[in-house]
C-alpha positions in Angstrom: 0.0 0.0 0.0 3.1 2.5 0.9 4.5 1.4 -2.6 1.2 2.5 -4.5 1.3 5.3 -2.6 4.6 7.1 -3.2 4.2 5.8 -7.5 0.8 7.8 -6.7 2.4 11.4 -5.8 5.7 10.8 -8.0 2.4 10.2 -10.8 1.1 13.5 -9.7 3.9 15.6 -9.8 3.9 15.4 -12.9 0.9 17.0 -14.0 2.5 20.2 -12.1 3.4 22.5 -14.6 7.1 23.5 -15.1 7.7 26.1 -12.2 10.5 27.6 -15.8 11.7 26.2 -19.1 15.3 26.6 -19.2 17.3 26.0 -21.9 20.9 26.1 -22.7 22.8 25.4 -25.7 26.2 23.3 -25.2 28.4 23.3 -28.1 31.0 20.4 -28.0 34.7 20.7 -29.9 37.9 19.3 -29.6 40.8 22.3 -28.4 44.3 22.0 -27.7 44.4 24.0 -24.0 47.5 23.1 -21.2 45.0 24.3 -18.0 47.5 21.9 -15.9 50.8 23.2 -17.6 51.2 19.8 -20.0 50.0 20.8 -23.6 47.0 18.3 -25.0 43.7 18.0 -27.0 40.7 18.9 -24.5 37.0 17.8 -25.3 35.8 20.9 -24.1 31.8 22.2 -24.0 31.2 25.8 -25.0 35.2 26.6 -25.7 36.2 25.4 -22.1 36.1 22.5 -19.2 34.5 22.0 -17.3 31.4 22.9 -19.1 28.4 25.6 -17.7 26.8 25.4 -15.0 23.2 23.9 -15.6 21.0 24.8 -13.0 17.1 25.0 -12.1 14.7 24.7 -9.1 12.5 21.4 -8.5 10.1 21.8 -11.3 11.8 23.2 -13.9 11.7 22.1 -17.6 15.3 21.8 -18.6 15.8 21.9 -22.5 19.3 21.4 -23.7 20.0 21.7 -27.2 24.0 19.6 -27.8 25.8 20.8 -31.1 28.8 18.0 -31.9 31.7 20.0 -33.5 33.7 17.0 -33.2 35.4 14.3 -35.8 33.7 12.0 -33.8 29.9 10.9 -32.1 28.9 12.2 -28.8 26.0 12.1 -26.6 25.6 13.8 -23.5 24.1 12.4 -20.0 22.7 13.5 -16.9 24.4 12.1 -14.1 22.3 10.7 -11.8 19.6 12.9 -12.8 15.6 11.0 -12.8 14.7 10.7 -16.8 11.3 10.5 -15.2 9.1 11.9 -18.2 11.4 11.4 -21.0 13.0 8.1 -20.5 14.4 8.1 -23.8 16.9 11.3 -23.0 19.4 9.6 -20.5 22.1 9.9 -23.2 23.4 6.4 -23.2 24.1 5.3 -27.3 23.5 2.2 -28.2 20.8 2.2 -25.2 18.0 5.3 -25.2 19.7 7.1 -28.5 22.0 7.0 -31.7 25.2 8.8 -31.3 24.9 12.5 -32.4 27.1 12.5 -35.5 29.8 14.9 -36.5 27.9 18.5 -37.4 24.5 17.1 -36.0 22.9 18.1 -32.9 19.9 16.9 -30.7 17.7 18.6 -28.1 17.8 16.9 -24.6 14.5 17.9 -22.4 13.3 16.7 -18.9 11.5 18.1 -15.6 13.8 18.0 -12.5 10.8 15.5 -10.5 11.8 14.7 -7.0 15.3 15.5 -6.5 17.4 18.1 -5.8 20.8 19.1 -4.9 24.3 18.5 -7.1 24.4 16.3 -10.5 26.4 16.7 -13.4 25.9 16.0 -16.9 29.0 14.4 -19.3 29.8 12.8 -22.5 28.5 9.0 -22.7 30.3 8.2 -26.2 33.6 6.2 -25.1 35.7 7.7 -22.3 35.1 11.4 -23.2 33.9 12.3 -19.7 38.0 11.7 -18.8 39.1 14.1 -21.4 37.2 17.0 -20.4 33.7 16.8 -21.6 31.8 17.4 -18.3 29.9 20.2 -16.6 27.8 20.7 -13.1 23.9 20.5 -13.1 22.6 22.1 -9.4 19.1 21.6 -8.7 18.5 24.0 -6.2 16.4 22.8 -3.1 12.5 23.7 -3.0 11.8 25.5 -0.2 10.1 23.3 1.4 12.2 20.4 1.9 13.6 19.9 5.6 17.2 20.7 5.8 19.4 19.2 8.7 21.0 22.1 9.3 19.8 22.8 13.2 21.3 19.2 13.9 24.4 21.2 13.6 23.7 24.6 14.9 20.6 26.0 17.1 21.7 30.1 16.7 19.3 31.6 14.6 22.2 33.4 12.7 23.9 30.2 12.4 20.8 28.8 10.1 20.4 32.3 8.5 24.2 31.8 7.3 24.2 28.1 6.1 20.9 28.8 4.0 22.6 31.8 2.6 25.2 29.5 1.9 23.4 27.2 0.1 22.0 29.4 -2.0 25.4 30.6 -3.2 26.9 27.2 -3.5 30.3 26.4 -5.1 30.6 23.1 -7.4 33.8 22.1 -7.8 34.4 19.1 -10.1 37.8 17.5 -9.0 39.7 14.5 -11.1 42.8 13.1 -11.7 44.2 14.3 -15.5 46.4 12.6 -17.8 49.1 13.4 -20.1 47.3 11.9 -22.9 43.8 11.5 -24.3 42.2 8.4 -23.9 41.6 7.9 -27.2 45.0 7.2 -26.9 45.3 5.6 -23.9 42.3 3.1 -24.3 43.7 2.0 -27.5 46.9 1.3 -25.7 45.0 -0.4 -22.6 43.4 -2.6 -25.5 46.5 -3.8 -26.8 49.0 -4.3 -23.9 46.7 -4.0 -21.1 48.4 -1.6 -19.4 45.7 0.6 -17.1 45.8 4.7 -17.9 46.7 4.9 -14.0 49.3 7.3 -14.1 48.2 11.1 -13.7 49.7 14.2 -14.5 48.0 16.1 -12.2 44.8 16.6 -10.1 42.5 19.2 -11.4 39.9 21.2 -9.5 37.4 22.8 -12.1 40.1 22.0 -14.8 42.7 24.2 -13.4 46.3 22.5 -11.1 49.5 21.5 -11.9 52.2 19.1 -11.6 54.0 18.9 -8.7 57.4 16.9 -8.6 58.1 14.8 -5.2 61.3 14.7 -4.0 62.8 11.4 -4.8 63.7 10.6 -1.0 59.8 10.8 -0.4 58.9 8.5 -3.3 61.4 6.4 -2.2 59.6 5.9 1.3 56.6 4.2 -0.5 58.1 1.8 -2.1 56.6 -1.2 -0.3 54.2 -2.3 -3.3 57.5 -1.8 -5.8 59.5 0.9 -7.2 58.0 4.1 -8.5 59.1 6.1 -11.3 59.4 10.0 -10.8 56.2 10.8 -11.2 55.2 8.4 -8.4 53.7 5.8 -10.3 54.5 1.8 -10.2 54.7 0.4 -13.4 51.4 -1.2 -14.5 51.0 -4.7 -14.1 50.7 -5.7 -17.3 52.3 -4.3 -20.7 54.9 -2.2 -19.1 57.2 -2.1 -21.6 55.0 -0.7 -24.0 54.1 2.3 -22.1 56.4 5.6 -22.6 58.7 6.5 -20.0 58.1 9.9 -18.4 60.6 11.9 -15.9 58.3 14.6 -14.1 58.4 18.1 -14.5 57.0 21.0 -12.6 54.3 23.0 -13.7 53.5 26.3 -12.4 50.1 26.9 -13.9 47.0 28.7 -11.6 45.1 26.9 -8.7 41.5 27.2 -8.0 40.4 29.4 -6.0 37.6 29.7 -3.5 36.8 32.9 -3.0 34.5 33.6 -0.2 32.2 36.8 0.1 32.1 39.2 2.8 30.0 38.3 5.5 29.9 34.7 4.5 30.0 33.2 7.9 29.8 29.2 6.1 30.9 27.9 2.5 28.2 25.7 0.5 30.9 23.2 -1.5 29.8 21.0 -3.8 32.7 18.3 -4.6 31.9 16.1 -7.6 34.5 13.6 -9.3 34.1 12.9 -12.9 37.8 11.1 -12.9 39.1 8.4 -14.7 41.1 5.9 -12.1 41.9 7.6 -8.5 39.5 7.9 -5.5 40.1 11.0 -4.1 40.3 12.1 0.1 39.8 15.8 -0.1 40.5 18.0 3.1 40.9 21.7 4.0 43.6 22.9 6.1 42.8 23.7 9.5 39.0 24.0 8.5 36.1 21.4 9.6 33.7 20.0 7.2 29.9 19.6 7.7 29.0 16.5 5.4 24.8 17.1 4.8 24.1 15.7 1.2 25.4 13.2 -0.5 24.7 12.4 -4.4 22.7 15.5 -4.6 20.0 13.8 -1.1 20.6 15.5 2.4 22.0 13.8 4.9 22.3 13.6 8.7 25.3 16.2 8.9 28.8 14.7 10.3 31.6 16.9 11.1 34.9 15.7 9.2 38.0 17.0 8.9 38.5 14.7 5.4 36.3 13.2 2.5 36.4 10.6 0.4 35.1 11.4 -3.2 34.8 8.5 -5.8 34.7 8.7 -9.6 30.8 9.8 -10.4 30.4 10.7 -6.9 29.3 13.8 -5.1 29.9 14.7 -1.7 28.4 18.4 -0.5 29.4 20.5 3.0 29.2 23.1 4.4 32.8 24.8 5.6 32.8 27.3 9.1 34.5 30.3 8.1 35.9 30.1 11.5 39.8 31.0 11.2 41.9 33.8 11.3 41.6 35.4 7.5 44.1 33.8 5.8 44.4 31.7 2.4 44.4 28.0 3.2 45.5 24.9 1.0 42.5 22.3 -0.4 44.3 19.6 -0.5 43.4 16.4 -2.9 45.3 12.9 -2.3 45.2 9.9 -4.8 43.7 6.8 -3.0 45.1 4.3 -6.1 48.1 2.0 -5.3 49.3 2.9 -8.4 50.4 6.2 -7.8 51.2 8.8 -5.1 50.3 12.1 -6.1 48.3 14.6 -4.4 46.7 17.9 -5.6 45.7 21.5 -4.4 42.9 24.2 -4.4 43.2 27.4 -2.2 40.7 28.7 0.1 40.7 32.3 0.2 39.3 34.6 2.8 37.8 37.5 1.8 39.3 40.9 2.1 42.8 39.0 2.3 45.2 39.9 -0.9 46.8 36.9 -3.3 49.9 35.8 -2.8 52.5 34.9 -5.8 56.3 34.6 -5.5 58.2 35.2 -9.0 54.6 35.6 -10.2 53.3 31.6 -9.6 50.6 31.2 -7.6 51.7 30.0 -3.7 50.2 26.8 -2.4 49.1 28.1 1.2 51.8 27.1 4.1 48.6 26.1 6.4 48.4 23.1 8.5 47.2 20.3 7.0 44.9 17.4 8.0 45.8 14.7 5.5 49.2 13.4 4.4 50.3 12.6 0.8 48.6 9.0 0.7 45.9 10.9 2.3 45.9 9.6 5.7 44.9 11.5 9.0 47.6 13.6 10.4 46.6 13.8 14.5 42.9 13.2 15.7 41.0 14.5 12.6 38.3 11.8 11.5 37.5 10.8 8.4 34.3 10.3 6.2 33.0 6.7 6.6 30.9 6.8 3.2 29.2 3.7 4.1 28.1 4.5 7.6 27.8 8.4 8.0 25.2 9.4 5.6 21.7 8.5 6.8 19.5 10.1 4.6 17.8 13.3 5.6 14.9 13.3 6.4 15.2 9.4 7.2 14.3 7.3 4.6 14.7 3.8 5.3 14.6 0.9 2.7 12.0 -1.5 1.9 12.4 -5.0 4.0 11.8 -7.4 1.3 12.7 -7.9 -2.8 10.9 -8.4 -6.0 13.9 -9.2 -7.7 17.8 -10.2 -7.2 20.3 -10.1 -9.1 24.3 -11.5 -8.4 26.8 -10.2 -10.7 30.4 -11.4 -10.1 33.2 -9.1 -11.0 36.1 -11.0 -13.1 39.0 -10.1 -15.5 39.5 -12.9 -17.3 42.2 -11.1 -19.5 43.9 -7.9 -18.8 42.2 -5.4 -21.1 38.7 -7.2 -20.5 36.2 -7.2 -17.3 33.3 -9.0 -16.5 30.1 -7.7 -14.8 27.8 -10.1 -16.7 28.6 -13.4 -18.6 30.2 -11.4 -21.2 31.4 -7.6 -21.3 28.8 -5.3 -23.4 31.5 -4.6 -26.0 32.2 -0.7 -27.1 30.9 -0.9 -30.5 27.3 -1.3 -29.1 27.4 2.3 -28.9 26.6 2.3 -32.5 24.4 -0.3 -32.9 20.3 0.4 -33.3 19.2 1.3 -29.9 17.8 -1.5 -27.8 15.4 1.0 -26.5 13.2 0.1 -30.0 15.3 -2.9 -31.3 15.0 -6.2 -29.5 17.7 -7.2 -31.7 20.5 -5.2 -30.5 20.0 -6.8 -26.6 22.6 -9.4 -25.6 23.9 -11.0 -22.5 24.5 -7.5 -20.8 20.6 -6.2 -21.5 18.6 -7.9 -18.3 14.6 -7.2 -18.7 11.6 -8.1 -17.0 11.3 -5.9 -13.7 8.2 -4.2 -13.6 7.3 -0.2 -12.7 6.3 -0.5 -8.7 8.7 -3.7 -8.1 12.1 -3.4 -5.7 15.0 -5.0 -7.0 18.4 -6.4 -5.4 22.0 -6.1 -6.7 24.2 -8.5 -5.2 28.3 -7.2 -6.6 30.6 -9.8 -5.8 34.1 -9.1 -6.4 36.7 -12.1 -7.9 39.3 -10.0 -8.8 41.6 -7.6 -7.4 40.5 -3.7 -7.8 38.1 -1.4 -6.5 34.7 -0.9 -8.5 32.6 3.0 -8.0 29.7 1.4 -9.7 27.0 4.2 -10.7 23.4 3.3 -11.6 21.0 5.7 -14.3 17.8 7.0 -13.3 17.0 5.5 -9.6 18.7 5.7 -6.4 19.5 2.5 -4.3 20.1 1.9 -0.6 23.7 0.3 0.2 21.8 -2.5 2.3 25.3 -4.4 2.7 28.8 -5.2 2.2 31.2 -7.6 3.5 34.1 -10.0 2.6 34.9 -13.9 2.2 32.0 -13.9 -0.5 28.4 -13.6 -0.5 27.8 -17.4 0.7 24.1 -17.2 0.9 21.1 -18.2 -1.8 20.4 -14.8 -1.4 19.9 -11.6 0.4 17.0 -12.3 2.2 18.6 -15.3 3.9 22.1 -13.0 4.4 20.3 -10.7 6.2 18.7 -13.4 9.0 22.2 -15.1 9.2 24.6 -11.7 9.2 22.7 -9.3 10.3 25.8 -7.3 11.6 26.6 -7.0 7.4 23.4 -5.2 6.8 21.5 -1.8 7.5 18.4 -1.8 7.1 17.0 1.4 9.1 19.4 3.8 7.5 21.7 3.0 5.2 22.9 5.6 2.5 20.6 6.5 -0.4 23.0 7.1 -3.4 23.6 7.0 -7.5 26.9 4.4 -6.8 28.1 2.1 -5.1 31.8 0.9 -3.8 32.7 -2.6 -4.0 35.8 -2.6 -2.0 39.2 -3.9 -3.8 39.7 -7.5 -2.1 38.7 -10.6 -3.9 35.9 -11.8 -1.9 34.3 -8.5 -1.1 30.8 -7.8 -1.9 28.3 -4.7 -1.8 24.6 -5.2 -1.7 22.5 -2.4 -2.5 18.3 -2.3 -3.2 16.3 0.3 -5.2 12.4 0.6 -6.1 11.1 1.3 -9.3 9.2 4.0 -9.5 9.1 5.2 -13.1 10.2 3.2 -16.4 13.8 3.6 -17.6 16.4 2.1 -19.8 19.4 2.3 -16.6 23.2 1.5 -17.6 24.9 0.1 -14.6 28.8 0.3 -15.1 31.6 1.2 -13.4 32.9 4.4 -13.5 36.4 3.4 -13.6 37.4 4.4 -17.1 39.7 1.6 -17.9 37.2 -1.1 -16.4 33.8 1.1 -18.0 36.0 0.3 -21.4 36.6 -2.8 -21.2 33.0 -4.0 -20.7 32.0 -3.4 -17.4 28.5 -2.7 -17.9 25.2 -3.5 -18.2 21.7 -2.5 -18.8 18.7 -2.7 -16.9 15.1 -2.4 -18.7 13.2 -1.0 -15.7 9.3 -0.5 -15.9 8.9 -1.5 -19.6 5.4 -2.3 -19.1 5.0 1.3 -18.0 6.8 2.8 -20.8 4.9 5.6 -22.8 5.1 5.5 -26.3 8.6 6.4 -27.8 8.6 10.1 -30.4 9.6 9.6 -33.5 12.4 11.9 -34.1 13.9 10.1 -31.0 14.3 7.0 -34.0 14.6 9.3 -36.8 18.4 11.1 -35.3 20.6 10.8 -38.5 22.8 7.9 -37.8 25.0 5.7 -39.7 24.0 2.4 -40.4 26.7 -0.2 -39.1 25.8 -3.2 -37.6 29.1 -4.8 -36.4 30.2 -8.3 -36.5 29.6 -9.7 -32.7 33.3 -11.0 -32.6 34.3 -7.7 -32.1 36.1 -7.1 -28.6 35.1 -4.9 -25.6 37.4 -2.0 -27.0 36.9 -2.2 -30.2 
């Protein structure tokens, strides 16, 4: 009865008029730009990475209209962003859409229904999200949603400054960057397996640099092997096909954020739309309120560090509480593979910029996290799994329509295994299995009906951490453990481990971790409440390449009839033969 309910008012809200049509226009090209200091071809949106800022209150129509300047097909999707009335415009090819072609253009459209809070948007044709081809989308809280802010402060003027802050929030999107494009690197993963792990940098809205280590300090992590100068280990497979590189400083701008005067909090949206490297971000000397995570509220934590995976989002709110200063964001690599760490400056306002021999000055403040990102002293850390209870709460539903177990495997080095098979790369191109039955293999799982719950069981037989991101609904992160899920399913798991599960408040997000042992496993449950073609992949560029993905035909018996000119996109017409590999 609660189920009918809730499909009920979601129903209803949609016969709500837009509160505002907005539209933008995003024109996408290929420019050679050094942001970081190391000269290379950007995919950049509108001239520049990242791209615009989308933004819109709950209720808005937005109408994007995507112009491909490129040589090569694009599409453009809306990172964990509901598809509720249009679930043909999630921007997945090969899935809800053709590719736009070189010189064509399409016209995105969709009512922000029952969400709110920070998304982004990014290029779903091959790995262009890594190369630049990315942008914030901030759906800006109705006002009548609770907020958890006086489970952090009870002062009237306290409240009055943290709404003011959210209303002025900053979204800073935050990735590791390579030397190279991934057309380039893919290719080379393809051939030699050798993972595109090595950075140049860490970038915080497309702006950092490279910063040497001194070779004493790279020597003192050398426990899983011998690094190279740029900090790296040399990839596990197909090492001596990859180009040797001796680091060199760059001396390009940081970020900046700039606060106001009078700004007694900061509003900072963090959002990762990386290629390989979890990222543990802290600011010196400052705490961090955590109160929303993949766009939802959350019960507020106070941190000193947080962990940001790729096609996460983690938002707080920052005490302007220290003596006016400039203080260092600092950004650490989580990967084995390489130690490298990144900055950002936190500027006061009033206070002056400081530059020696006219190069920006990384902030001589006192920082929380070390280079591998661990805790310097008693600061404490972001438990992602634990810490963020939805806001208001918002627990899961106790029993499951539907379960499904998919084991991770990498049965060769450039190839991994979600499903039976990897959905090879050149399904991208093929007729969309949103109309064509044809085009669905062993990665295309259908059945599960509009108003039916489903479980996800990720069990992991290989060695490597998984940020799995689902389209259009959210799941609850019901469970996780290690030594392999040993039960017939989760139902029975939850009677006989019990300690593995939360099922009163678990987190309500767009991804889930599957933690890097062989053995571990992540559970996670979500309810369908609108029909939607949903890719579930991980975000991992090198693993999301090589096959790592699936697709889920949510709600098909609810599915409105499809529009024509959804079909009738020029496209070429290439059916590939099926022994065609995962990156090919």
């Amino acid at each position: 009865m609660k189920l009918n309910t809730a499909i009920s008012v979601l129903g209803t809200s949609l016969l709500v008029a837009a509160s505002q049509i907005r539209e933008y226009n995003l024109t996408l090209q290929a420019s050679y730009m050094s942001k970081d200091g190391n000269g290379r071809p950007y995919l950049t949106i509108n001239g520049d990475t990242p791209g615009p800022l989308i933004e819109g209150d709950e209720g808005d129509l937005i109408r994007v209209r995507v112009e491909n300047k490129m040589f090569s097909e694009a599409t453009m999707h809306w990172h964990g962003v509901y598809q509720v009335d249009s679930y043909w415009n999630d921007g997945v090819p090969g899935v809800t859409q053709w590719p736009i072609e070189p010189r064509g253009s399409y016209t995105y459209e969709f009512t922000l229904t029952n969400q709110t809070g920070i998304y982004f948007y990014h290029g779903h044709f091959g790995p262009a999200f890594a190369d630049g081809q990315r942008g914030p989308l901030w759906i800006r809280p109705a006002s009548w949603r609770p907020r958890p802010y006086e489970l952090i402060a009870s002062d009237k003027q306290d409240l009055e400054a943290m709404r003011a802050a959210e209303k002025n929030a900053r979204h800073l999107m935050i990735s590791d960057w390579n030397f190279e494009g991934m057309d380039i690197l893919t290719v080379m993963f393809r051939d030699t397996g050798a993972t595109p792990a090595c950075a140049a940098s860490i970038v915080i809205n497309g702006k950092g640099r490279t910063t040497c280590l001194d070779p004493k300090v790279i020597a003192s992590y050398s426990e899983h092997g011998k690094r190279d100068t740029m900090g790296c280990l040399p990839p596990t497979a197909g090492a001596d096909f990859v180009n040797k590189r001796e680091c060199k400083d760059t001396f390009t701008d940081l970020e900046v954020v700039q606060a106001k005067e009078g700004e007694k909090y900061l509003w900072l949206n963090f959002i990762h739309p990386g290629a390989h490297h979890e990222l543990r971000i802290s600011i010196d000397e400052h705490d961090m309120y955590v109160v929303a995570a993949d766009g939802d509220f959350t019960h507020p934590k106070k941190v000193q560090a947080v962990n940001v995976n790729m096609g996460e989002r983690i938002s707080v709110l920052v005490p302007l509480d220290q003596e006016p200063g400039e203080y260092a964001l600092r950004v650490s690599g989580m990967a084995i593979e390489q130690i490298i760490q990144g900055f950002g400056v936190l500027r006061y306002a009033g206070v002056p910029e400081r530059r020696k021999d006219g190069m920006m000055v990384v902030p001589h403040s006192k920082p929380w996290i070390d280079l591998l990102g661990n805790m310097i002293g008693s600061g404490t850390m972001l438990d992602e799994m634990t810490d963020l209870a939805p806001f208001p709460d918002r627990p899961p539903p106790q029993t499951s329509d539907h379960e499904f177990r998919f084991v991770v495997k990498n049965p060769k080095p450039s190839e991994w295994l979600l499903a039976s098979e990897p959905h090879q790369g050149f399904r991208q191109q093929m007729p969309p299995i949103l109309w064509n039955d044809d085009s669905r293999g062993e990665t295309t799982f259908a059945g599960l009906k509009n108003g039916s719950t489903v479980d996800i069981i990720f069990e992991n037989h290989a060695f490597a951490m998984h940020p799995f991101h689902k389209h259009n609904h959210k799941a609850w992160i019901i469970g996780r453990g290690t030594g392999y899920f040993r039960w017939e399913n989760v139902a029975t798991a939850i009677k006989e481990s019990p300690e593995s599960f939360n099922m009163v408040n678990p987190p309500l997000r767009d991804g889930a971790r599957l933690a890097a042992d062989a053995g571990s496993w992540t559970v996670i449950r979500y309810t369908i409440t609108f029909p939607a073609m949903s890719m579930l992949h991980c975000h991992r560029i090198a693993h999301f390449a090589a096959g790592q993905q699936i697709v889920l035909i949510e709600g098909e018996d609810a599915m409105k009839p499809l529009p024509d000119y959804v079909k009738n996109l020029t496209h070429a017409e290439f059916i590939p033969p099926v022994r065609y590999g995962p990156l090919d």
